[in-house]
N, CA, C and O of each residue as an XYZ file, in Angstrom:
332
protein
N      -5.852     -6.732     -4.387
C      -5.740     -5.355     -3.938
C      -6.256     -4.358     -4.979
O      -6.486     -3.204     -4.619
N      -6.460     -4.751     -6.303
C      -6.985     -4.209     -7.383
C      -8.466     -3.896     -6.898
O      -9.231     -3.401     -7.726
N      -8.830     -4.101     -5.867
C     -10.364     -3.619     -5.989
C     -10.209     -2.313     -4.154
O     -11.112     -1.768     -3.519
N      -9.431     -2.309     -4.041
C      -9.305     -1.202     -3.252
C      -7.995     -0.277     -3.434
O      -7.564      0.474     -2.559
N      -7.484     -0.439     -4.600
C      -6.535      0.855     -5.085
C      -7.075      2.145     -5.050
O      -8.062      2.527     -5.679
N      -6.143      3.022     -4.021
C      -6.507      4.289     -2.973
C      -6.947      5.542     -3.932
O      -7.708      6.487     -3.720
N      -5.878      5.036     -5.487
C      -6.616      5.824     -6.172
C      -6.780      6.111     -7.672
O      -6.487      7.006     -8.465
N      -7.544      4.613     -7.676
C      -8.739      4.380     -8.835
C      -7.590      4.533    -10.262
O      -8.037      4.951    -11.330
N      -6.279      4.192    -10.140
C      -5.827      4.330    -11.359
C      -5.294      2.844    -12.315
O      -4.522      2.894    -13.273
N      -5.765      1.915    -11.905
C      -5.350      0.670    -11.916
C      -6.405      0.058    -12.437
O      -7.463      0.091    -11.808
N      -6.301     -0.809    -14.032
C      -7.988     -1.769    -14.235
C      -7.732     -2.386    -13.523
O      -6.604     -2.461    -13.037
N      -8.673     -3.030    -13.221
C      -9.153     -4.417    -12.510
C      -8.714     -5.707    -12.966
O      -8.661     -6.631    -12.155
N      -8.332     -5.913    -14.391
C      -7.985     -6.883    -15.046
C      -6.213     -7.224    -15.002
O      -5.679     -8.307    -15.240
N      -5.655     -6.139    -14.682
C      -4.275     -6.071    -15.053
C      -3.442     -5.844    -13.428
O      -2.994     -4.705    -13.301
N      -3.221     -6.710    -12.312
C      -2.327     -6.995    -11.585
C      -1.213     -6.891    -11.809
O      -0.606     -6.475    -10.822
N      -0.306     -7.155    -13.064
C       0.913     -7.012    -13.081
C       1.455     -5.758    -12.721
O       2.608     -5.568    -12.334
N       0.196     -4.558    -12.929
C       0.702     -2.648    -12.955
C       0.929     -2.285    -11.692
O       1.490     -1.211    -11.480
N       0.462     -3.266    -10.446
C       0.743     -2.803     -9.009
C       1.942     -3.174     -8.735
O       2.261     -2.603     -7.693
N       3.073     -4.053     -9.243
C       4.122     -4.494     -8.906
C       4.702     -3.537     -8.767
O       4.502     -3.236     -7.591
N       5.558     -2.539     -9.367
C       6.449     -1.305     -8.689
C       5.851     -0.780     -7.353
O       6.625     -0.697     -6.400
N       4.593     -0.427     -7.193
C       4.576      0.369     -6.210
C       4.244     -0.520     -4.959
O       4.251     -0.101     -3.801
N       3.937     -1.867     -5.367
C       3.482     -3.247     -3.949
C       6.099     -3.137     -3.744
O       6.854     -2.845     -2.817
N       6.230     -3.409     -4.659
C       7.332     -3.430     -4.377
C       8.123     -2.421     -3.405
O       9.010     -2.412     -2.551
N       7.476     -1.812     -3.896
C       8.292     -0.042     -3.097
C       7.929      0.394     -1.735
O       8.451      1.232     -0.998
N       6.615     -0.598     -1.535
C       6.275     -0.292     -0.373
C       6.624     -1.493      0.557
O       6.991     -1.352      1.723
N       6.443     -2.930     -0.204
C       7.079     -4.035      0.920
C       8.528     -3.676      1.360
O       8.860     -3.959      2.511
N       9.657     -2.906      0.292
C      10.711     -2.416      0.742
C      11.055     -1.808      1.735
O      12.183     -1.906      2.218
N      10.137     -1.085      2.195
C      10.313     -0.131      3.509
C       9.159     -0.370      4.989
O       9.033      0.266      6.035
N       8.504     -1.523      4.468
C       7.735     -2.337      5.743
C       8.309     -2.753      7.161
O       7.638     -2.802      8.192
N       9.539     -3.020      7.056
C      10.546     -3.177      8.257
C      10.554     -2.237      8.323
O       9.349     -2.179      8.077
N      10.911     -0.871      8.491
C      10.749      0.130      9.385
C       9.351      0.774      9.939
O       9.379      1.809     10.604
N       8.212      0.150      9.650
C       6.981      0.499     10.366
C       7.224     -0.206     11.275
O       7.979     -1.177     11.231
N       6.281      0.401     12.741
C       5.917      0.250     13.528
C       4.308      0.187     14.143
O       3.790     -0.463     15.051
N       3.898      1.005     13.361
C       2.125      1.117     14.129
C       1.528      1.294     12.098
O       2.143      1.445     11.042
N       0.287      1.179     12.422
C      -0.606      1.216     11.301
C      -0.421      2.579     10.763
O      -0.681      2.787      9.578
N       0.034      3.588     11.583
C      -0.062      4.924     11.134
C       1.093      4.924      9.692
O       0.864      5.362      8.564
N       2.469      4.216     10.260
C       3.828      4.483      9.675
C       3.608      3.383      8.152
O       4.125      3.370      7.035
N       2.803      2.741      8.692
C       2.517      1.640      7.342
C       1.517      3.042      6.210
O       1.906      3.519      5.144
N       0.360      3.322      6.880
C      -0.097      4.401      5.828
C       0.858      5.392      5.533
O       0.985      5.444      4.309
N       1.451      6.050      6.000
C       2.313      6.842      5.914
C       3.338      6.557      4.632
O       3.752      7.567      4.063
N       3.706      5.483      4.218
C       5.014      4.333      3.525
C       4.149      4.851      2.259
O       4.435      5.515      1.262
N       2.654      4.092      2.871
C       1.730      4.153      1.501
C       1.832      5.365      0.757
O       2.525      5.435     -0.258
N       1.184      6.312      1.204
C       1.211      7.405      1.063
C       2.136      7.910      0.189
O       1.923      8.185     -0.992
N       3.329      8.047      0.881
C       4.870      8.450      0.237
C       5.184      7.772     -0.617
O       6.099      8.447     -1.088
N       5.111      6.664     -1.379
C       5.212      6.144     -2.236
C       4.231      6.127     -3.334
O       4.827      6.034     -4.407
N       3.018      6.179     -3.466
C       2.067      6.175     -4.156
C       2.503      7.617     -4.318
O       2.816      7.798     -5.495
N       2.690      9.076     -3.345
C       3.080      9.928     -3.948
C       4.361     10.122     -5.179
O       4.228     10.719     -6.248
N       5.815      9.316     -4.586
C       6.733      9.063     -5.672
C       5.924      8.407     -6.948
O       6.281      8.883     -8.025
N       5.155      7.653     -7.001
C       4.991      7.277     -8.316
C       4.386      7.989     -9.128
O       4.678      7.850    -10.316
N       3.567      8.771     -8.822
C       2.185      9.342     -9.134
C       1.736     10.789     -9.057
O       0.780     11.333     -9.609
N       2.840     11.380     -8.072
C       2.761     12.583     -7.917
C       1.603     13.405     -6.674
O       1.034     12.622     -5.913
N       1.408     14.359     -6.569
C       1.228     15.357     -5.992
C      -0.470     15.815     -6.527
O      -1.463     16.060     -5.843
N      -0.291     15.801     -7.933
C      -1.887     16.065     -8.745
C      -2.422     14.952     -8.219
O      -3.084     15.085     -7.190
N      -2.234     13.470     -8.872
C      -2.807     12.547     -8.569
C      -3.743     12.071     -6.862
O      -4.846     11.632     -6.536
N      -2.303     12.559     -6.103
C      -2.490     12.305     -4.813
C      -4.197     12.925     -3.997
O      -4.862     12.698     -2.987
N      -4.254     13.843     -5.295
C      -5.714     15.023     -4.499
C      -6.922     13.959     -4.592
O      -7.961     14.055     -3.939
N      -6.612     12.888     -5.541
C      -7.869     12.230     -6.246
C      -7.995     10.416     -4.826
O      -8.657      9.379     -4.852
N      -7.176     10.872     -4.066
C      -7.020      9.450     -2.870
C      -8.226      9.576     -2.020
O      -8.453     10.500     -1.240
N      -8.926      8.617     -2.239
C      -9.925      7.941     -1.182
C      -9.582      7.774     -0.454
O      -8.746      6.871     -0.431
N     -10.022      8.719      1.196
C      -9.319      7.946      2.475
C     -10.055      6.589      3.057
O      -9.653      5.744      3.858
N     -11.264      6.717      2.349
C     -11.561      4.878      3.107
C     -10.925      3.821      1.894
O     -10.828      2.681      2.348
N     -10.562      3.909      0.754
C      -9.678      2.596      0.105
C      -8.446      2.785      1.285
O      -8.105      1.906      2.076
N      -7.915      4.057      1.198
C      -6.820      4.436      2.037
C      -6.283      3.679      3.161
O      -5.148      3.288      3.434
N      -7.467      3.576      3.762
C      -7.492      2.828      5.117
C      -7.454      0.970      4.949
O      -6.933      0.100      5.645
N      -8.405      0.915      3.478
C      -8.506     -0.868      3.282
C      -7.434     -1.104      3.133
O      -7.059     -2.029      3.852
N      -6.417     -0.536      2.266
C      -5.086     -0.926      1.414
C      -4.174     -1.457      2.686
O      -3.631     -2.551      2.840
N      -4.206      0.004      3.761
C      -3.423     -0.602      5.131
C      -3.547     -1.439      6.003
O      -2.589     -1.949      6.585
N      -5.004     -1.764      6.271
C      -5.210     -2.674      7.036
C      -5.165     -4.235      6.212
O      -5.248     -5.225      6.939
N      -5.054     -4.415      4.932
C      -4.854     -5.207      4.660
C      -3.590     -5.398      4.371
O      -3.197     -6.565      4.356
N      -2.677     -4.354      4.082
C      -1.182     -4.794      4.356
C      -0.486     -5.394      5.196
O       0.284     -6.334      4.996
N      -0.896     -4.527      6.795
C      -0.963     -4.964      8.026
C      -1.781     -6.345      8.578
O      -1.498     -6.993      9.585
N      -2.474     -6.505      7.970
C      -3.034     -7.882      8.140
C      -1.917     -8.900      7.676
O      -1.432     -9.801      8.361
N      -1.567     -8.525      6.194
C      -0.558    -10.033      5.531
C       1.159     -9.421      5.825
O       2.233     -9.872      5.425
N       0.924     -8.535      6.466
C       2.969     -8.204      6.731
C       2.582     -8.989      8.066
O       2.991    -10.147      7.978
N       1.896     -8.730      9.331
C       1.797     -9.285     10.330
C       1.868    -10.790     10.270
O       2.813    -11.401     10.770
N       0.706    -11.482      9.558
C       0.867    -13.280      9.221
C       2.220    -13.492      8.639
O       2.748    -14.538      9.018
N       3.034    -12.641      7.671
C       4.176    -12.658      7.252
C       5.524    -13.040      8.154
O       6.289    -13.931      7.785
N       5.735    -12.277      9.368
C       6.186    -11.829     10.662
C       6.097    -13.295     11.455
O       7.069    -13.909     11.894
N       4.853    -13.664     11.526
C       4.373    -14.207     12.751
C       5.096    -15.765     11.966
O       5.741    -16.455     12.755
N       5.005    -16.252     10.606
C       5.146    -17.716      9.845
C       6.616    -17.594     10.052
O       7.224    -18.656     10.187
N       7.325    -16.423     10.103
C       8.719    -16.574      9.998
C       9.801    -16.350     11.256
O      11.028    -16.283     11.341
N       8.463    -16.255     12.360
C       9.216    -16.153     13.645
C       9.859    -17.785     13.816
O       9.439    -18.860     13.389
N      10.879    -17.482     14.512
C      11.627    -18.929     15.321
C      10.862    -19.337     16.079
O      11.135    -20.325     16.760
């Protein structure tokens, strides 16, 4: 996910720095419903971490990769752990 971080504050080399905010956002994944509420999570959280300044500097097409690839692996997530 290091190569589509929404906004460019993350090296490339260092994965361990996304853990708080991958955390903060798988936390509140059960209450999405549509792709919108998943960006939305994003959003609001990347804002808690990062702020308001930062937020001006967000790419809306990483924007869009970050979610659809969330939504891609929460969905396979969902689907391996159905009964």
């Amino acid at each position: 996910m290091l190569q589509i971080d929404p906004l460019g504050v993350h090296q490339q080399d260092n994965a361990d720095e996304l853990v708080p905010e991958t955390a903060s956002i798988l936390a509140r994944l059960r209450d999405a419903r549509l792709a919108e509420d998943v960006e939305q999570i994003i959003q609001e959280e990347l804002r808690r971490w990062y702020g308001r300044r930062r937020m001006a500097h967000l790419d809306p097409g990483r924007l869009a990769d970050v979610t659809i690839g969330i939504c891609t692996a929460w969905n396979r997530f969902l689907d391996s752990s159905a009964p």
